[in-house]
Backbone bond lengths (Angstrom), bond angles and torsions (degrees), N, CA, C in turn:
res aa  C-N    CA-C-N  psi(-1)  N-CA   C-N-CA  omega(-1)  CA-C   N-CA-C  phi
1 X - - - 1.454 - - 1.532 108.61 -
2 X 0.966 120.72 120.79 1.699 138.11 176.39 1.269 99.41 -58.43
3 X 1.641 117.70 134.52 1.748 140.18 173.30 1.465 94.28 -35.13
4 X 1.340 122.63 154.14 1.837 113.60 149.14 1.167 112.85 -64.45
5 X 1.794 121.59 -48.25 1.096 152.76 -170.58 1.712 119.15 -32.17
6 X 1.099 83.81 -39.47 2.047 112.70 -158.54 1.907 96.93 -96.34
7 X 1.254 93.90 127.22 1.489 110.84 168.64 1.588 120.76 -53.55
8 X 0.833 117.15 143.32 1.546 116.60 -175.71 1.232 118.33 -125.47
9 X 1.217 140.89 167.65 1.767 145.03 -132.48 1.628 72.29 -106.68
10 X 1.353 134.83 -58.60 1.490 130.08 -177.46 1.368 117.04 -129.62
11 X 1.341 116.10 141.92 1.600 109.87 177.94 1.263 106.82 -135.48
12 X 1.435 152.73 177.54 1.469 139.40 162.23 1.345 112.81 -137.24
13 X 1.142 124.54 130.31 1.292 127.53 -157.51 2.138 99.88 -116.37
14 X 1.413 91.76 136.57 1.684 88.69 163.47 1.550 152.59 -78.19
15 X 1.376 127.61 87.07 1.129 103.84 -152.24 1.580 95.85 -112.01
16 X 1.669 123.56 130.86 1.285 141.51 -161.16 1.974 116.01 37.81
17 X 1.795 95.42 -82.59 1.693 92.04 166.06 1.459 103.56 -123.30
18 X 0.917 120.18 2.82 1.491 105.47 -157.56 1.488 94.91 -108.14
19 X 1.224 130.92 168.08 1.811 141.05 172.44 0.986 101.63 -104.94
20 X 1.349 136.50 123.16 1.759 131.25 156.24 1.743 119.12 -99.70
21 X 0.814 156.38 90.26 1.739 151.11 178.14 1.397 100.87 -18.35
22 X 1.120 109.04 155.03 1.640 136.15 159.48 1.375 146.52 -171.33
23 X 1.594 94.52 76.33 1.553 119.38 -152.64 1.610 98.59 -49.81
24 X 1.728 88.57 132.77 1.609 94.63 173.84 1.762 106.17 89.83
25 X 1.439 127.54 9.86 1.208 96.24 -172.95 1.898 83.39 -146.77
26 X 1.317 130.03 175.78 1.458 125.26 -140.23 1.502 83.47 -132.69
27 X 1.099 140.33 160.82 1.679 141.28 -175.75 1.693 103.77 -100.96
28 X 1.656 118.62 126.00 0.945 111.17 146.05 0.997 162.39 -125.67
29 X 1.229 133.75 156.92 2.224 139.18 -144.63 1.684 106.61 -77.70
30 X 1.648 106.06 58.55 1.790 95.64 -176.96 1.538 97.10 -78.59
31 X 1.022 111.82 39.18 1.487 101.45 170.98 1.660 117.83 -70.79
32 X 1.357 119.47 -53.70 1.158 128.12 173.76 1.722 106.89 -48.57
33 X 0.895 122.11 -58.28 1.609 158.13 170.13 2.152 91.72 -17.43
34 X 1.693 86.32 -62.53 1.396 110.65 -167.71 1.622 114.93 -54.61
35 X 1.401 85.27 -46.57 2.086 108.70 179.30 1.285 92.10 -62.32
36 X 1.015 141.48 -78.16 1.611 145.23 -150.34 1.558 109.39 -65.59
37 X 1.359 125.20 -33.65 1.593 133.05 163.41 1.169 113.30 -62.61
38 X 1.413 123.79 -30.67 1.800 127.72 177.56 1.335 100.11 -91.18
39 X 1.245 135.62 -37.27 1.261 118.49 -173.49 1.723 108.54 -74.25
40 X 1.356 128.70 -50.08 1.307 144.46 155.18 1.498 113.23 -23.18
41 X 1.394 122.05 -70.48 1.262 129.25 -178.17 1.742 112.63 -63.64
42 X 1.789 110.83 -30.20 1.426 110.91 173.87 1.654 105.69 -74.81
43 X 1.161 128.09 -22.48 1.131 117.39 -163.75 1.915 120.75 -86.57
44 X 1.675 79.79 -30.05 1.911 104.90 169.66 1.463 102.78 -64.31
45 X 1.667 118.67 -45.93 1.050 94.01 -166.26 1.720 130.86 -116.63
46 X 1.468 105.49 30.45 1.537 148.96 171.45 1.865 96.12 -63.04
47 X 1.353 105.20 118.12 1.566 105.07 171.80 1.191 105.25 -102.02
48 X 1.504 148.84 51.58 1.193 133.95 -152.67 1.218 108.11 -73.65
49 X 1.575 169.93 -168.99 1.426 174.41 -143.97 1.680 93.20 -156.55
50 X 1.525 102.26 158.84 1.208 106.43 137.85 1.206 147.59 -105.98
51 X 1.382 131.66 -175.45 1.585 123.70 -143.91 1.519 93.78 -88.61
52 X 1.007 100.67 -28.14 1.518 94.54 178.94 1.869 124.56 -160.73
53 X 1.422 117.31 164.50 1.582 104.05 -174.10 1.822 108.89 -60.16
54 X 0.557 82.36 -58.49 2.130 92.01 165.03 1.448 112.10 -13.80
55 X 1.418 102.90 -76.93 1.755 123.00 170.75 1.454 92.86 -38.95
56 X 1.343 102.74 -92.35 1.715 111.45 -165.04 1.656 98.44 -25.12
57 X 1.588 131.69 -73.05 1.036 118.18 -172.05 1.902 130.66 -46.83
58 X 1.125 101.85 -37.46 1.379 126.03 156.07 1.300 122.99 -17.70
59 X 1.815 90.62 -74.26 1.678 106.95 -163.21 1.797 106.12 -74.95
60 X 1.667 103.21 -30.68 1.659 104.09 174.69 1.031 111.15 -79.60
61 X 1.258 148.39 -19.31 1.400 139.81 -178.12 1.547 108.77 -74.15
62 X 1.475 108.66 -47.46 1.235 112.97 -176.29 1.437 121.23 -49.50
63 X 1.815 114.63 -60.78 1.401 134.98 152.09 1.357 114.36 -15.53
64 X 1.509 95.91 -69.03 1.451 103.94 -164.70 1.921 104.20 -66.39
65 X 1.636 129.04 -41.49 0.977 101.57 168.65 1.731 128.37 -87.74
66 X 1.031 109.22 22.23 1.885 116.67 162.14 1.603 93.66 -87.36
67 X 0.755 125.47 -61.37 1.483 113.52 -171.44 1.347 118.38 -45.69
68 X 1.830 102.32 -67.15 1.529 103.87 174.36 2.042 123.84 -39.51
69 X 1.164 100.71 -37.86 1.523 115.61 178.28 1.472 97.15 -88.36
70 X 0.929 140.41 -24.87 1.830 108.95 159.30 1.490 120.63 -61.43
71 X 1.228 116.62 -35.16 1.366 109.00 175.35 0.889 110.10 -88.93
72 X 1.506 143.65 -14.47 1.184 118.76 158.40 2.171 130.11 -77.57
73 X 1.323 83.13 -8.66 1.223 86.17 168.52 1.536 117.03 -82.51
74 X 1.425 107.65 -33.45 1.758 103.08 171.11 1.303 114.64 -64.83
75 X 1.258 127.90 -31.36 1.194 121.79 177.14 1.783 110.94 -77.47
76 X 1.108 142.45 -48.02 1.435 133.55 150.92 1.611 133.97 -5.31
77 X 0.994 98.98 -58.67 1.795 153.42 -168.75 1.488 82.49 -69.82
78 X 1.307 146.97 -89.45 1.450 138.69 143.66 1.670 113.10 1.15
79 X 0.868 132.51 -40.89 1.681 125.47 163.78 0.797 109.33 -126.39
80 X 1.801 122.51 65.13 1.472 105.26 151.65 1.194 118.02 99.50
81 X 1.691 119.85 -47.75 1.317 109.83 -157.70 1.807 99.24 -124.90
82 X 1.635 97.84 170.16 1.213 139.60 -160.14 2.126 90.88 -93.73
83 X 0.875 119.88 134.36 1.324 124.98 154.30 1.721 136.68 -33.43
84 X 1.374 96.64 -40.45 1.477 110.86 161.09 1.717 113.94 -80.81
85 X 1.274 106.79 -48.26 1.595 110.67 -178.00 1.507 112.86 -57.45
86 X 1.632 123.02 -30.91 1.216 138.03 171.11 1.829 103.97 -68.54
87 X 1.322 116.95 -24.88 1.718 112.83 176.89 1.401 104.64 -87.38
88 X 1.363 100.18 -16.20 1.612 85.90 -177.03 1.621 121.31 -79.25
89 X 1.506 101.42 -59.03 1.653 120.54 153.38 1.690 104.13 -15.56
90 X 1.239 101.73 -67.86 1.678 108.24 -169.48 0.988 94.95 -71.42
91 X 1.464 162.22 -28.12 1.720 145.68 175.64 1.264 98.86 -62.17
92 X 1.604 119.99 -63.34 1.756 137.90 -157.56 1.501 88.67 -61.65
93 X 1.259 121.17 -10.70 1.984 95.15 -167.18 1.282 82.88 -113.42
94 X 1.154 147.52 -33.95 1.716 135.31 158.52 1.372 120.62 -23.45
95 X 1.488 106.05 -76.55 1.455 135.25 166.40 1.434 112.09 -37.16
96 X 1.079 144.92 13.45 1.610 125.71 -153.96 1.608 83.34 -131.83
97 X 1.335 81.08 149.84 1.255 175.62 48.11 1.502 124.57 -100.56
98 X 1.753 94.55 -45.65 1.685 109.86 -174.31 2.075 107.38 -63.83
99 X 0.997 113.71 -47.87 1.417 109.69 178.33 1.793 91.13 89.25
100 X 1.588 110.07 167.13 1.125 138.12 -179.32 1.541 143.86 -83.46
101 X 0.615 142.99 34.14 1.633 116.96 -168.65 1.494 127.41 -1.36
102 X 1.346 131.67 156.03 1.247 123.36 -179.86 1.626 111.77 -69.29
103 X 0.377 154.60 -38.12 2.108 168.32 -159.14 1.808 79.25 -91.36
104 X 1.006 139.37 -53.41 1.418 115.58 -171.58 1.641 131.89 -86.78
105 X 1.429 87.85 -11.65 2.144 119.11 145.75 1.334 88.47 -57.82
106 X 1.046 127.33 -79.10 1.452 134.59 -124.82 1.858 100.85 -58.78
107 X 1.475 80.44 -61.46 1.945 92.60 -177.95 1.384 92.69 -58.78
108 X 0.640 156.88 -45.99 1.914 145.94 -135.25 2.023 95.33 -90.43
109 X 1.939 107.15 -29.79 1.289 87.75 -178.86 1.437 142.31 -44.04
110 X 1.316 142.75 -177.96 1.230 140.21 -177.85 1.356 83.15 -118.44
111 X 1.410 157.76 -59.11 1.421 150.19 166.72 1.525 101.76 -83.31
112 X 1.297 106.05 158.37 1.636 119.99 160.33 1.190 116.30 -88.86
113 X 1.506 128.61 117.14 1.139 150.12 158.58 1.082 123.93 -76.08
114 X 1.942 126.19 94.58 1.764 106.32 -163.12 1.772 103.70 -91.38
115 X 1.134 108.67 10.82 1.814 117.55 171.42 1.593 108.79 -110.88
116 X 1.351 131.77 27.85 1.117 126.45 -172.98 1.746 114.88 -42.16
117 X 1.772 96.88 -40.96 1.893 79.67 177.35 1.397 111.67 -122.14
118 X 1.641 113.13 71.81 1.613 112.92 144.38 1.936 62.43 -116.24
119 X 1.448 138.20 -72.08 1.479 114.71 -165.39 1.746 134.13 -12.68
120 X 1.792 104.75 -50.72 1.176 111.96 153.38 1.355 151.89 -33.65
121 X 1.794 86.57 -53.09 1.623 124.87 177.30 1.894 112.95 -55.64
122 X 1.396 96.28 -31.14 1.532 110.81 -151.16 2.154 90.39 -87.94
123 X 1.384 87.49 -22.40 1.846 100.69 -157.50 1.855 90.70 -94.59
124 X 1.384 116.48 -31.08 0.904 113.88 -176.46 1.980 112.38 -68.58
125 X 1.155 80.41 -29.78 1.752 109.67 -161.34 1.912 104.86 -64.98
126 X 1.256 91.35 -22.05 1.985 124.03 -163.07 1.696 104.54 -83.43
127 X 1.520 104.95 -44.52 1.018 114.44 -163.12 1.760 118.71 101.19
128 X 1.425 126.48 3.77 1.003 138.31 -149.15 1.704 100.52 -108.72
129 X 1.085 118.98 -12.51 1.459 142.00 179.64 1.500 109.51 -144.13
130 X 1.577 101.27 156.34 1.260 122.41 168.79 2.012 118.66 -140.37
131 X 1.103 94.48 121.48 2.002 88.85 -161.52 2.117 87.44 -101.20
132 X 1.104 104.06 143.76 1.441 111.60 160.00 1.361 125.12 -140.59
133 X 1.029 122.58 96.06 1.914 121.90 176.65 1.521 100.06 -29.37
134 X 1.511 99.58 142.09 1.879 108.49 171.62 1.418 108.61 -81.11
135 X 1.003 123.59 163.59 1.588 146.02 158.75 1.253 114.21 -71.00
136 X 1.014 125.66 -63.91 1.359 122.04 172.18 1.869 130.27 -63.48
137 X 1.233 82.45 -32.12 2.164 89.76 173.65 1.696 89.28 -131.90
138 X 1.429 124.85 116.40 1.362 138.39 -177.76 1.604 85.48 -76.09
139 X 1.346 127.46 -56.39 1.390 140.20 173.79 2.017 106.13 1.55
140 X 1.567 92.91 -78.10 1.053 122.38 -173.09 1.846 118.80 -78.10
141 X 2.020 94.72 139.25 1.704 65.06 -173.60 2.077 69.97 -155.16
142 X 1.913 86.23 126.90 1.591 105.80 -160.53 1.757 100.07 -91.64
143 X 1.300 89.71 172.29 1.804 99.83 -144.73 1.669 94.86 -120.37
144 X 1.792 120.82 133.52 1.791 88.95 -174.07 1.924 71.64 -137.07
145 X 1.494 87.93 -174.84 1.552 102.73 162.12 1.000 139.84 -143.08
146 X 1.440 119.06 137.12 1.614 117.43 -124.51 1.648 104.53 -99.83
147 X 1.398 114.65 -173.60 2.269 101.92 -163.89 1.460 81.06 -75.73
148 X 1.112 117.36 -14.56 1.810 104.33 -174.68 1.429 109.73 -60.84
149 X 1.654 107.63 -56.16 1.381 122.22 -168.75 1.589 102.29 -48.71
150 X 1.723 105.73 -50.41 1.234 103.98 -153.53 1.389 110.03 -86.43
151 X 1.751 131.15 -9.99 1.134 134.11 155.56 1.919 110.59 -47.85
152 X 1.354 94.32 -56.20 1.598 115.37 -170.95 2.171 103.73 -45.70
153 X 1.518 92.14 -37.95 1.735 103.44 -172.98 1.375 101.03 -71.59
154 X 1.690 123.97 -52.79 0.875 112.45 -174.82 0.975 142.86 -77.58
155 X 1.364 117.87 -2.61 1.822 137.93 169.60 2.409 92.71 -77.57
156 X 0.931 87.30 -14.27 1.816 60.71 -175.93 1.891 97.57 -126.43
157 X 1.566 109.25 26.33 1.548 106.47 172.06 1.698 106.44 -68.84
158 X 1.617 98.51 -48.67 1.928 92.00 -167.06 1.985 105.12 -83.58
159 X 1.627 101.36 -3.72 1.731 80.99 -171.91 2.050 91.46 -94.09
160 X 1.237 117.55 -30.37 1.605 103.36 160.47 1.525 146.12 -37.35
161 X 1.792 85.96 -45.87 1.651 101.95 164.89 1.781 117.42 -75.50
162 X 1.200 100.41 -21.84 1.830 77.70 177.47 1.470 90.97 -111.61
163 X 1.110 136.37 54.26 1.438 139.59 129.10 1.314 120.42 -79.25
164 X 1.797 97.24 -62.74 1.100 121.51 172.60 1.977 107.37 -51.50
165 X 0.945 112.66 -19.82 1.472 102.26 -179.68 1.011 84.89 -96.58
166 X 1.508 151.03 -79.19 1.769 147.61 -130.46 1.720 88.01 -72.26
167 X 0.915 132.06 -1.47 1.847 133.18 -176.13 1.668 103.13 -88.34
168 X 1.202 91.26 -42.53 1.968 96.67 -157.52 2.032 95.26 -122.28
169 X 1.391 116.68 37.82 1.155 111.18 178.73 1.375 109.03 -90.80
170 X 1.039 116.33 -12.12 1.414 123.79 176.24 1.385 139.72 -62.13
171 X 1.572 92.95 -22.21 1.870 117.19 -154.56 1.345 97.99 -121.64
172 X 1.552 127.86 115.38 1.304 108.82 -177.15 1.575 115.08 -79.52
173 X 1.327 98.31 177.10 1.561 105.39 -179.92 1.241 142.58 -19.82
174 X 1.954 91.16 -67.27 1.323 90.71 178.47 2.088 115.54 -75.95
175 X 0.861 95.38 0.75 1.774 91.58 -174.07 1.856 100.14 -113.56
176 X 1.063 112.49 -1.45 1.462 110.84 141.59 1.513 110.68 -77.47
177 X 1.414 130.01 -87.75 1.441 134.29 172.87 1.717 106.37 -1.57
178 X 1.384 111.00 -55.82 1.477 128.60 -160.17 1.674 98.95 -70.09
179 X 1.650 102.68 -51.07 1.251 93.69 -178.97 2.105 122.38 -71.93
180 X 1.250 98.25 -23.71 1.559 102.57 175.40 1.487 105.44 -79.28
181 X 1.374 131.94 -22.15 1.392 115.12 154.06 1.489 115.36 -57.51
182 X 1.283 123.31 -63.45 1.662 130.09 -151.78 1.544 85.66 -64.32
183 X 1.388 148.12 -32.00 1.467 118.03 -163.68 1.446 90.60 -95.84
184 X 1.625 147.22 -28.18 1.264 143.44 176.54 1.447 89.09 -37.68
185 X 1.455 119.39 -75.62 1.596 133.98 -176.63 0.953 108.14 -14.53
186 X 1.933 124.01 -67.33 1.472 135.82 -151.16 1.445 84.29 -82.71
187 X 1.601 145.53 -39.22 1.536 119.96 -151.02 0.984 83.90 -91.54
188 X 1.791 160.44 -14.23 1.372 160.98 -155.94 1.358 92.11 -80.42
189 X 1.435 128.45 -46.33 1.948 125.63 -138.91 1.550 93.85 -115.31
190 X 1.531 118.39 -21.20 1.568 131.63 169.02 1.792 103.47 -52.63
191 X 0.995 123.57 137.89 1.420 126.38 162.77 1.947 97.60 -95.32
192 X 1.444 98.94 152.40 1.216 106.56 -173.63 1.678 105.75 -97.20
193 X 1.089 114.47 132.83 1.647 126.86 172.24 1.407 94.32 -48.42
194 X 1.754 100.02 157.88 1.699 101.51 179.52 1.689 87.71 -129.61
């Protein structure tokens, strides 16, 4: 039995129905090849709808905020910080004078963090925070942010805002306005996960 490997004096290769020769060269099985290009190309070019206006709103909101939060995470990432560590900074400099407890980080996040304090731990570790147990409830132990943190916030206040503008330059005013009402609306009537 002849190598597969090894060229042969004649070979015949398949092309659609017909056989053509091609001395010297071995036939090959794009059949599989063939299935997977039709299924691929049917699937790109399938308009299916969705089931409902809900969905549709759903699936673009979501999109649309992964996107918006990738660039803001690249830009973070440029000082240091993590996307969440940047929500925290911005809660603790809200909060101040009094500072936080962890559970009142927690709710205030824009994502849920179910490790909020090794997150802490890591910020504490930075210099960017300072945690102190109370005197009065040992229980509790409040969360502040330190000239570091708040140096660290204020080097990325004006490069956030013209993100935030080169992001939403597209949409004028009033149908921005319109749109930051209608999701206030939806997170208002949303119950919050516990």
């Amino acid at each position: 039995m002849p190598c597969p490997f090894m060229p042969c004096a004649k070979s015949t290769l398949r092309v659609s129905f017909s056989t053509v020769e091609y001395p010297g060269y071995f036939p090959l099985d794009n059949s599989r090849y063939d299935d997977y290009s039709r299924a691929v190309t049917s699937a790109k070019n399938q308009k299916r709808g969705f089931p409902s206006l809900e969905s549709r709103a759903f699936v673009a909101l979501l999109t649309a905020a992964d996107r918006l939060s990738q660039d803001a995470e690249k830009l973070v990432k440029e000082y240091g910080l993590t996307g969440t560590q940047y929500n925290v900074l911005r809660i603790l400099r809200g909060a101040e004078p009094g500072g936080l407890p962890c559970k009142g980080i927690s709710d205030r996040m824009i994502s849920h963090d179910p490790d909020i304090t090794r997150l802490l731990d890591r910020m504490d570790k930075r210099g960017l925070i300072t945690r102190e147990r109370q005197t009065d409830d040992r229980r509790v132990v409040k969360t502040r942010i330190t000239a570091q943190g708040l140096e660290t916030l204020s080097k990325l206040d004006s490069p956030i805002q013209e993100l935030h503008k080169r992001q939403f330059h597209n949409i004028a005013e009033a149908r921005l306005k319109s749109l930051a009402a209608t999701l206030q609306e939806v997170l208002q009537k949303i119950p919050k996960c516990t």
